[in-house]
C-alpha positions as CSV (number, residue, x, y, z in Angstrom):
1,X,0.0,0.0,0.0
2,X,3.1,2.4,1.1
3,X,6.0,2.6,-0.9
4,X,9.4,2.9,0.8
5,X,10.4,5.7,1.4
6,X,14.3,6.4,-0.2
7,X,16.8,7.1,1.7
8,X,18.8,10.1,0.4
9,X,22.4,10.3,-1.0
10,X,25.4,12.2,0.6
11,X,26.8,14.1,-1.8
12,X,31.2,13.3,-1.7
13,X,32.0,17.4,-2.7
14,X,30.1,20.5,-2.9
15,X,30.5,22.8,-5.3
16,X,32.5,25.8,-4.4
17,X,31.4,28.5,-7.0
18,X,28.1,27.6,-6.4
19,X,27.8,26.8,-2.7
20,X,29.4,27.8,0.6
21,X,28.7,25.7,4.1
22,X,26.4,26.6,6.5
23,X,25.6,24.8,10.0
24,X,21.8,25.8,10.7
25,X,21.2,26.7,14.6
26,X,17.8,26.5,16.6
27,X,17.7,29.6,19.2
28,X,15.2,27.5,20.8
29,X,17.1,24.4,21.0
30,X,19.9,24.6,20.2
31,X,20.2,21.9,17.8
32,X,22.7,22.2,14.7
33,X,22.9,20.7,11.2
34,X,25.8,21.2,8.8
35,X,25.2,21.7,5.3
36,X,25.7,23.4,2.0
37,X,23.6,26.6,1.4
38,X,23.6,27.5,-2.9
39,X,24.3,31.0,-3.1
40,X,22.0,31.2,-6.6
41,X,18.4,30.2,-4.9
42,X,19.4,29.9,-1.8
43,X,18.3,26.6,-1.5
44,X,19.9,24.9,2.1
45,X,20.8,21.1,1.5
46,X,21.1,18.9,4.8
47,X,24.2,17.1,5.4
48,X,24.3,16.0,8.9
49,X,23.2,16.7,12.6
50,X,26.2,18.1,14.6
51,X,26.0,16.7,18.2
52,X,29.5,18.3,19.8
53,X,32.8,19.3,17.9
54,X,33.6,15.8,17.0
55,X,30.8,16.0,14.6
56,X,31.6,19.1,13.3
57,X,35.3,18.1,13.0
58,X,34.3,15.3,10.8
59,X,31.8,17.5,8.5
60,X,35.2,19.6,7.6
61,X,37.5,17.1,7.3
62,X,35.0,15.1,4.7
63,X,34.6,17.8,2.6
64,X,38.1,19.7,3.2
65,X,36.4,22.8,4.7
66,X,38.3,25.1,7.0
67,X,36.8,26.4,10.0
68,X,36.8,30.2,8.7
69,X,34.3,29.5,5.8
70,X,31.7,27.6,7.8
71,X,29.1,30.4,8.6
72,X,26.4,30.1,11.3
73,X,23.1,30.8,10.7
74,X,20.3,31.3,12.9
């Protein structure tokens, strides 16, 4: 009756002329998710949940990001 519902595919790279990375923040609670906002539309695709800095750390080292072009937003 209900199809299954597809799991969706991690991207290896981002593209760097057209996308910068972005970790979104709740105010409310706190909760943060890294991923790539595209600078055209500004469309925000969801990479992962960051849970402490060892998630975070991980996020940059996959994609080769250093820690001065990750912007926060709220």
């Amino acid at each position: 009756m209900f199809g299954k519902r597809k799991k969706a595919k991690i991207p290896d790279s981002f593209d760097r002329s057209s996308q910068k990375p972005v970790i979104h923040a709740s105010i409310c609670t706190g909760e943060k998710v890294a991923g790539f906002k595209d600078l055209h539309t500004g469309r925000f695709t969801e990479i992962m949940l960051i849970k402490d800095d060892k998630d975070l750390e991980e996020f940059r080292t996959r994609f080769g990001i250093a820690p001065d072009e990750i912007s926060k937003e709220w």
